[in-house]
N, C-alpha and C positions, 0 to 999 in steps of 0.2 A: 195957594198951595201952602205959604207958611201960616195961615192963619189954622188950614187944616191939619198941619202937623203939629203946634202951639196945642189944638184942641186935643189930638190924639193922645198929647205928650201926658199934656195934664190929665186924661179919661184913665192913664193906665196908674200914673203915679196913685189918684183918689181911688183905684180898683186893689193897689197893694197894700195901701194905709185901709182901706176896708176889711181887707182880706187879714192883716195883720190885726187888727182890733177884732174883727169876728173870733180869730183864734186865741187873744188874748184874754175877752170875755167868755169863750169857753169853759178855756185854764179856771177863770176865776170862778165861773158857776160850777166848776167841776169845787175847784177847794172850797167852794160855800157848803154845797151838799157834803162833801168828806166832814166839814167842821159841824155841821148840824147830824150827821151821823155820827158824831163821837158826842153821843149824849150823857148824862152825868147818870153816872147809876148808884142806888142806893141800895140798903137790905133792911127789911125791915126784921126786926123781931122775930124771931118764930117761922120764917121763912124754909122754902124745899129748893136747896140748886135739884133744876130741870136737865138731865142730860137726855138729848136728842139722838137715837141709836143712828139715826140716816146720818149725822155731823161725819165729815171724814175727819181722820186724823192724817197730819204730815210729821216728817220726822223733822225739817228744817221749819223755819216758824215763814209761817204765808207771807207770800208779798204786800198783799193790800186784801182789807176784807170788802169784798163786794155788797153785803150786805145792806152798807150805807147807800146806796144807792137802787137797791132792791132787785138786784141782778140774781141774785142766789136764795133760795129758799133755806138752803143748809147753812149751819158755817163752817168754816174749815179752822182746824183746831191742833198747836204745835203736840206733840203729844208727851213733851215735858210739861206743860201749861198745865194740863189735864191733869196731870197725878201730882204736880203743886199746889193746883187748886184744893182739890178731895184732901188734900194732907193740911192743910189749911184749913177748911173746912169744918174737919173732925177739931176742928178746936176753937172756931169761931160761935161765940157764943150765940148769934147771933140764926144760927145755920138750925134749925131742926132736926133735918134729913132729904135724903137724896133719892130724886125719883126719875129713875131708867122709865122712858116711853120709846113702843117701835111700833111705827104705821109705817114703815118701809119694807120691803120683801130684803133690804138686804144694808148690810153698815158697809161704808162706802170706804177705797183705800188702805185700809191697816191690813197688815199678816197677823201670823199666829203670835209673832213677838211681841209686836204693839201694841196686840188684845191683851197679854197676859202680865202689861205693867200697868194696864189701866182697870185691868181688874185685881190686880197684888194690890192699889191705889183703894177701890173700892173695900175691900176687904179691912184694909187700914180706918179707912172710917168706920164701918159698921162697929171695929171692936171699940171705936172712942165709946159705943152706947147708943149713938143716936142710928135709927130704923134706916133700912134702904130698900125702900118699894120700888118693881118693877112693873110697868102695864105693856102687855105683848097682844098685838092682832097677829101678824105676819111673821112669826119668827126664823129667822135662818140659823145654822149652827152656830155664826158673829155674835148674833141678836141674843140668844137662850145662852152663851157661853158667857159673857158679859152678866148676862140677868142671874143667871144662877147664883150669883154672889151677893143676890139681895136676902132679906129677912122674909119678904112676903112679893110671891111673884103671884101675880092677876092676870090670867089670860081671859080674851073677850072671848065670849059663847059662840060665836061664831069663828072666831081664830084658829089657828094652828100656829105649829111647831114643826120645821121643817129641818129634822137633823137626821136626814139617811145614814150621815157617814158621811167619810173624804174619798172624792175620787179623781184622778189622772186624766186626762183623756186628749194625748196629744194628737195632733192633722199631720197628715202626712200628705207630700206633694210628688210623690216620687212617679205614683201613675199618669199626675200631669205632666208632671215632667217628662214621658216617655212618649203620651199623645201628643203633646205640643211640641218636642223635640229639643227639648229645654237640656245637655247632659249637664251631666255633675260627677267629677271630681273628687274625692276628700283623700285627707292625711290627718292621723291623730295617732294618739297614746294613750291607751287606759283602755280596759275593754267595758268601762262602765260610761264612757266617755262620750255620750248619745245626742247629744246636741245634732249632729250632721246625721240622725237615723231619719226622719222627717223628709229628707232630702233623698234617697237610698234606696229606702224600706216601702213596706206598705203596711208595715205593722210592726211590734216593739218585737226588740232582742232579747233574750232570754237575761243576758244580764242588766238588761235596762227594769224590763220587767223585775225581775229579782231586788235593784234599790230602789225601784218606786214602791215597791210592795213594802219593804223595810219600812223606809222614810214615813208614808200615810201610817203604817200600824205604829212607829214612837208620836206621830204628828196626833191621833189621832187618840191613843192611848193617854196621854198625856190631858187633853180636852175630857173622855171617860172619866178619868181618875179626880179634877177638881170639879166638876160638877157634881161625881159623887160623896167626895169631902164636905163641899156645899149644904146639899142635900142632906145628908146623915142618911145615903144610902149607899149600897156597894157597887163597886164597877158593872159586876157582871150584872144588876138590876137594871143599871143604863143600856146598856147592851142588849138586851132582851128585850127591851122597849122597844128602843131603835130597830131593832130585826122584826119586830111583828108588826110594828106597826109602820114604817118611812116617813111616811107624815103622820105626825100623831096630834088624834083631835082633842077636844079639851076635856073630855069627860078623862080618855086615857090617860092623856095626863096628869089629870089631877089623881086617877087611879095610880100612875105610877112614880106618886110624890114630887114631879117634874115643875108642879106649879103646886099651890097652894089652894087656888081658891078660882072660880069663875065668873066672872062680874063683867056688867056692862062698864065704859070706860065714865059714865056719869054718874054711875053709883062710887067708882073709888074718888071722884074729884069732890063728891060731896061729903067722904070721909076728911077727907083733905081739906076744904073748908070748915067741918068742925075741928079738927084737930089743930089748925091755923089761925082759931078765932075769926074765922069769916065765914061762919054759917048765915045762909041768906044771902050771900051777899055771888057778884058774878064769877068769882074764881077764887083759890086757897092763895095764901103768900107764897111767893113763887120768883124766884129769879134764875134766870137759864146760864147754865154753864162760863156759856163766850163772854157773859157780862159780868157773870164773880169772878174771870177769872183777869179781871182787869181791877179788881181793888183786892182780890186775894194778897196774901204776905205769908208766904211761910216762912214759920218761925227761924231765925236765925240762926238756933241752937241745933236744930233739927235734921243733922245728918242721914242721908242715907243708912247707914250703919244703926244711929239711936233710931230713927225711924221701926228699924226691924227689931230691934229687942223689945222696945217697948210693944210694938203689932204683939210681939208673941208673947210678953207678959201679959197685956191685956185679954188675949184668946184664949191665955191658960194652957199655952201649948210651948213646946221645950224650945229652950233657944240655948243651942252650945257654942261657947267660942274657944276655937282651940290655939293656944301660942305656938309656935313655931319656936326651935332652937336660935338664939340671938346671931348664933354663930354663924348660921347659914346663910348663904346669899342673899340676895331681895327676894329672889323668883321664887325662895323655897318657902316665902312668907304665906300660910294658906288658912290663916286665920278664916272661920266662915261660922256666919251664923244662921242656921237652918230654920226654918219656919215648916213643919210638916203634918201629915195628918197621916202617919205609918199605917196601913191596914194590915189584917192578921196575912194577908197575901202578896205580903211582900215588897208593896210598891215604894217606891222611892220617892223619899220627902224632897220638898220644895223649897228649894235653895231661894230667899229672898233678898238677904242681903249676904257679903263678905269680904274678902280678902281687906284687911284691915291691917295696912302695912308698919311697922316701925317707924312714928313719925319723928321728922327733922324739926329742928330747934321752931318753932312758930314764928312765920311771919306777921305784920302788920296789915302787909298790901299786900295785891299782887289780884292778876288773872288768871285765869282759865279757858282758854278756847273752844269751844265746842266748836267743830269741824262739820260738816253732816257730808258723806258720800253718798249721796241717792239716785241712783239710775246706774244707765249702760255706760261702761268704762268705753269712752272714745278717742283716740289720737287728737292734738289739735286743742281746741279750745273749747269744743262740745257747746255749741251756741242752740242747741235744740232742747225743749223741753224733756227734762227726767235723762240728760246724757250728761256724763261725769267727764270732763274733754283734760285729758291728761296734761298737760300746758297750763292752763290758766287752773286748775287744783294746786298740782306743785308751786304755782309761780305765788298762791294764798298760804300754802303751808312754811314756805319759804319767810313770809311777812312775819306769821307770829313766830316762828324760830329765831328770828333776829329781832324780835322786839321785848326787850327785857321787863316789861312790865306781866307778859305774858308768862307765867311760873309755870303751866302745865299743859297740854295741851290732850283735848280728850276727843278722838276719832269716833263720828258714828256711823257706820258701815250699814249702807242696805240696799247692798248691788247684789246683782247676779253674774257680775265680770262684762270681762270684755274685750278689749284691746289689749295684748300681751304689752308691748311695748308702751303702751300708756302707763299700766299697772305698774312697769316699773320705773315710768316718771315718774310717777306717784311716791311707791316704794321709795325711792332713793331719797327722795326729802325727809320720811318719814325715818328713813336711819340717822340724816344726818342731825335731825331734831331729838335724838335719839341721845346723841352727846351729849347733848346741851339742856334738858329737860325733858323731868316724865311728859310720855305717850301712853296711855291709855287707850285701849280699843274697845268700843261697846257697839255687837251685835246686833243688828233687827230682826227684820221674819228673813231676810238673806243675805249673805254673804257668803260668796262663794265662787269655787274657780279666782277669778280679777278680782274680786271681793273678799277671796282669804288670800291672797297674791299681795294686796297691801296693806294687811292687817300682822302679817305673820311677825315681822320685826316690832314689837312694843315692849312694854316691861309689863303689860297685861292683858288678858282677852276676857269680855265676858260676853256671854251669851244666851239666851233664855231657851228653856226647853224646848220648845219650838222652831227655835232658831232654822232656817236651809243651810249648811253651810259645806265645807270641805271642797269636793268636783276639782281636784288636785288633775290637773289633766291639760291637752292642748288637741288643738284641731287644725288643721285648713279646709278650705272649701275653696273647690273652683269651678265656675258655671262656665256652659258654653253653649253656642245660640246657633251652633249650623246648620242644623237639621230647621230649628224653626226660621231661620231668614232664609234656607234651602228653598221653604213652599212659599215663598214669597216671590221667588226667584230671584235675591239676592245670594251673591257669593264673595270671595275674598281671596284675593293673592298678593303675594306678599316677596320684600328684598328684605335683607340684613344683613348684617358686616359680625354678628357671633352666632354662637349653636342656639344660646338660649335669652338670645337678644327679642322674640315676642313671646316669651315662653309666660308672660301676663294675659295673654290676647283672651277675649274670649269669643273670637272668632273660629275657635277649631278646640278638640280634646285636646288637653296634653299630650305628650309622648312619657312612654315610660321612663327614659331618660328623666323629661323635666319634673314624671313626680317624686321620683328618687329624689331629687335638690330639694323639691317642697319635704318629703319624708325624712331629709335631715334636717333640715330648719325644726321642725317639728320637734325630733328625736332632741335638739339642743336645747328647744324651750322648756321641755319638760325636764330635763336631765338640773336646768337650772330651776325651776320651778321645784323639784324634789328639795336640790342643795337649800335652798333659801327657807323652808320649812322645817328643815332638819336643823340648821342653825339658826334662825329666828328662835324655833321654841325650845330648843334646847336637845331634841331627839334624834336618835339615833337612825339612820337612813336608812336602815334594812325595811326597820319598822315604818318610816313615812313610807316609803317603794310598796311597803305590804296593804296599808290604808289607805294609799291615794286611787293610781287608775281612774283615775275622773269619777270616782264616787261617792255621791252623796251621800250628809250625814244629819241627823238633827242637833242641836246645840245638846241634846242628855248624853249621845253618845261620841257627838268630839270629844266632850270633855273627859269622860272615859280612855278616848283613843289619845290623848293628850294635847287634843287641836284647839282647846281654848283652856281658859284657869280658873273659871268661875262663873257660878249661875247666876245671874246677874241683869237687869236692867242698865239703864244709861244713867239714873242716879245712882248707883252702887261705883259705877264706872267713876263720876263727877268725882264721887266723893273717895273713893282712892285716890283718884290727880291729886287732890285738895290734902292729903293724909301725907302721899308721900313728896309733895313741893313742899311740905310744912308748912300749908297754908292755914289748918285746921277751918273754923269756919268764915275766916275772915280773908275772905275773896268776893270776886263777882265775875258773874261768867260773860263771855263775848263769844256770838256767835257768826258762824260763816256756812251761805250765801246770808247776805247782809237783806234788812230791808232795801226796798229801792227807794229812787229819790221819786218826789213828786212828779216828774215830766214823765221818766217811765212808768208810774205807775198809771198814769191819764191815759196813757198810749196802751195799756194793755185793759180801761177800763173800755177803751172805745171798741177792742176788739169783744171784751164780754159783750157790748152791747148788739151784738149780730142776734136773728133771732136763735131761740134756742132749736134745736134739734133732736130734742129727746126724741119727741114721739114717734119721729124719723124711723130713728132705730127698732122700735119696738116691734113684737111682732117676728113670726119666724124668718122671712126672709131681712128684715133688718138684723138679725142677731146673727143670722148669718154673714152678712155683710160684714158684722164689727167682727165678728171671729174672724173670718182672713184679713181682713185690714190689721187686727192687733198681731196678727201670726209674721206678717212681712213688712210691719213694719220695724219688726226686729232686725231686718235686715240692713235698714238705714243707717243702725250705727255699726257696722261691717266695714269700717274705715284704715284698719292697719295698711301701713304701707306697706307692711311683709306677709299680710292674708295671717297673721298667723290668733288665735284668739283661744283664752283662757274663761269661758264662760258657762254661767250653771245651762247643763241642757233644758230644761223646762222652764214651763210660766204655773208654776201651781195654783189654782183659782177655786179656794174653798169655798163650799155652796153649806 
């Protein structure tokens, strides 16, 4: 017996020290491959950066690139990175020109905001001189809106151009909810305030309808008008296209100046290998994007602000900067300098850079934080991917507040809201950082509801035409499950010691009673949601009361309505922090969500490595599938402990 537990002892001991070395030699085969994936890259001469239209962009900078270990076909791409590099680029001798290619039906991740800094970016190159080819099979509105900004756009013979237009088109569950016995509940404010129609309805409300119809026609107008600036042709010729023809094939296109030219894709690569000195040979000089933009350097000198005057002296187009009375506040500083292409029809030029504040004595040193808010505002700690968990935000904003190397701190907002009382976890940090150093706010494709909830207090808001933002508004939702655990033949009874001691349950409808209490909580969120907007940006509460109602607004006409201060990118944004910390350009920026460390990121290369599931999805009844999968799983971060939520009603999904 003890010779068999001696054996036993030792069988488990040599099974742990096994088991511990297997996962040890993992770790280290995993950092060998990561180390042989960071391969040394070079540019040669005369070389094309290759941008990938299928690449997603993120607004925070990725955790680990998968690539290195061949897990990912795309890369994923910070979308500061992106418009450093191109601005780089344009001055690297080294760089030729820039060639946009899309074999995907569709550019993965970015909004209208994200498109419109990385094509401000493109733009900036072509006028340094040097060409910027486009090659399109499959184009989507991303894919052509993007390309449009090149010199010479090549659709293949066989290709298209898939730009119908923008369209809405939310699901409604309110019929299943009746079949299944599913009720619902709500309390809110705003009569544009439609998040809870979904749940209700079985079709949109006239005023929901009314600011979708807005919203698509500036979303969409805005996409019209710089393609046609691009182009050297006028809105209404884009328009005419798109309406005759949905998909427009290549002859049309090239009929209605949309492209250039029509070639197979090995006829423009064998341009491209003479033009590169590699005729004959297997491919043109070429380096992809992800890889220049790991030895890029933009220039030091090279402000947001001088960025755009020089953009417009070189395009030969007006750039006005206007001073501001010395006397005036900070806020009233609205120095801006436009970059535009005015048509006899009135349209409104395109704000690239501005607000150029009154700079303080120049520092030596000093930071800048770039913040990134991305996702659904959650109570808690938000441990789910793309969830903003209002605790562990404040508890990061709170760090660089109190770290005095940090001079500025610059927020990038690209929520759709969420959790009222997270939002003003959040908020509240953001006031008290507020004392103590510029806050900057820079816009994405959304912000809004919980997303202008903690934006409203800064000393600046910028936002790009496209921008989703405003949905000044509050909701509740209450589900309840009687009727469907009825045909189960489950039911429910119930003791308590107050009136509105289960009045959470969702074992039965509320009473009128308990929605009145919900209908005040509500009536208080928003009564403070107004105050904090009125005083954040300085306006007068008749006027917020008149423009909120939970309705949404594009980044052209907040700023009109006085909801943001300028048209603007998150380098415009940078470079204000940096202007008014008097840091001028001698900073360096720190950014939050941080990379992770090597053990996390092992642990989430083992989950990439499941197999994939694309093709799963494909197909109608997979797309089906992912359409209500992404519809409910909005509902996960439905976390407030008060039900109560500040959130854009829609998921806008541009095709």
């Amino acid at each position: 017996m003890k010779n068999f537990l001696t054996s036993m002892l030792g069988s488990l001991v040599a099974l742990i020290l096994f088991s511990i070395g297997g996962v040890l030699l993992f770790i280290g085969v995993i950092g060998a491959l990561a180390a042989l994936g960071e391969k040394t890259v070079g540019v040669e001469n005369g070389s094309y950066v290759v941008i990938d239209l299928a690449d997603s962009i993120t607004d925070a900078p990725p955790v680990i690139d998968f690539r290195a270990f061949g897990g990912e076909r795309h890369a994923s791409l910070q979308l500061r990175t992106i418009t450093r590099s191109l601005r780089a680029a344009a001055k690297d001798d080294r760089i030729a020109g820039v060639l946009l290619k899309g074999d995907e039906l569709s550019m993965s991740s970015p909004g209208l905001g994200a498109l419109k800094e990385v094509r401000s970016a493109l733009l900036y190159f072509k006028a340094s001189g040097k060409p910027v080819k486009a090659y399109l099979t499959n184009a989507t509105t991303k894919n052509y809106y993007l390309a449009s900004a090149a010199n010479d756009i090549v659709l293949d013979p066989y290709g298209m151009i898939i730009m119908p237009g923008l369209a809405a088109e939310p699901m409604f569950f309110a019929g299943a909810a009746e079949k299944y016995g599913v009720g619902v509940q709500v309390t809110r404010v705003g009569k544009y305030k439609s998040f809870v129609e979904p749940f209700t309805r079985k079709d949109m409300s006239p005023e929901n309808r009314e600011q979708l119809q807005k919203l698509l026609d500036d979303l969409w107008g805005g996409i019209v008008r710089d393609i046609a600036a691009s182009r050297k042709i006028t809105p209404a010729q884009v328009q005419a296209t798109v309406d005759a023809e949905g998909i427009i094939r290549p002859e049309a296109a090239k009929a209605a100046r949309l492209v250039d030219r029509i070639a197979y894709r090995d006829e423009l690569i064998e341009e491209l290998k003479r033009a590169t000195g590699r005729a004959g040979r297997d491919s043109f000089k070429q380096i992809s994007l992800a890889d220049y933009s790991r030895i890029a350097r933009d220039p030091a000198s090279a402000t947001e602000t001088d960025v755009a005057k020089k953009d417009a002296a070189k395009a030969g187009q007006e750039a006005a900067v206007a001073k501001a009375d010395p006397a005036a506040k900070e806020k009233k500083f609205t120095a801006t300098a436009e970059i535009g292409t005015a048509k006899k029809d009135g349209e409104k030029k395109d704000a690239i850079a501005s607000a150029a504040p009154k700079p303080a004595a120049a520092s030596s040193r000093g930071r800048i934080a770039v913040v990134y808010a991305e996702g659904d505002i959650v109570d808690g700690e938000g441990d789910e991917p793309g969830q903003i968990g209002g605790t562990r935000f404040a508890r990061e904003l709170r760090k660089f507040r109190q770290d005095d190397d940090v001079k500025a701190i610059v927020l990038r907002v690209n929520s759709p809201g969420g959790s009222a009382a997270a939002s003003e976890t959040i908020q509240r940090e953001v006031r008290l950082a507020m004392k103590e150093k510029p806050v900057v706010v820079s816009m994405g494709s959304y912000a809004a509801s919980g997303g202008y909830w903690i934006s409203a207090y800064s000393d600046r808001i910028f936002a790009e035409p496209g921008t989703i933002t405003g949905s000044i508004g509050v909701f509740g939702i209450q589900f309840d499950v009687e009727k469907l655990f009825a045909g189960f033949g489950l039911t429910f009874d119930r003791v308590k010691t107050g009136r509105y001691a289960d009045a959470l349950t969702i074992s039965r409808p509320k009473t009128a009673e308990e929605m009145a209490v919900f209908q005040r909580m509500v009536d208080w969120i928003y009564g403070e949601f107004v105050t904090k907007v009125a005083e954040g940006r300085k306006l007068p509460r008749a006027h917020v009361e008149e423009i909120a109602q939970g309705r949404v607004w594009s980044g052209l006409e907040a700023k009109k309505l006085g909801l943001v201060d300028d048209i603007g990118g998150l380098g415009a944004a940078i470079d204000y922090a940096a202007r008014k910390a008097g840091l001028g350009a001698n900073y360096r920026l720190v950014e939050y969500p941080r990379k992770k460390e090597f053990a996390e990121a092992v642990q989430e290369l083992v989950e990439k490595m499941a197999p994939n599931n694309a093709r799963a999805n494909s197909g109608l009844i997979g797309q089906l599938e992912a359409r209500v999968k992404t519809e409910l799983q909005t509902l996960r971060a439905f976390n407030d402990p008060q039900g109560l939520y500040a959130r854009l009603p829609l998921e806008l999904a541009i095709h």
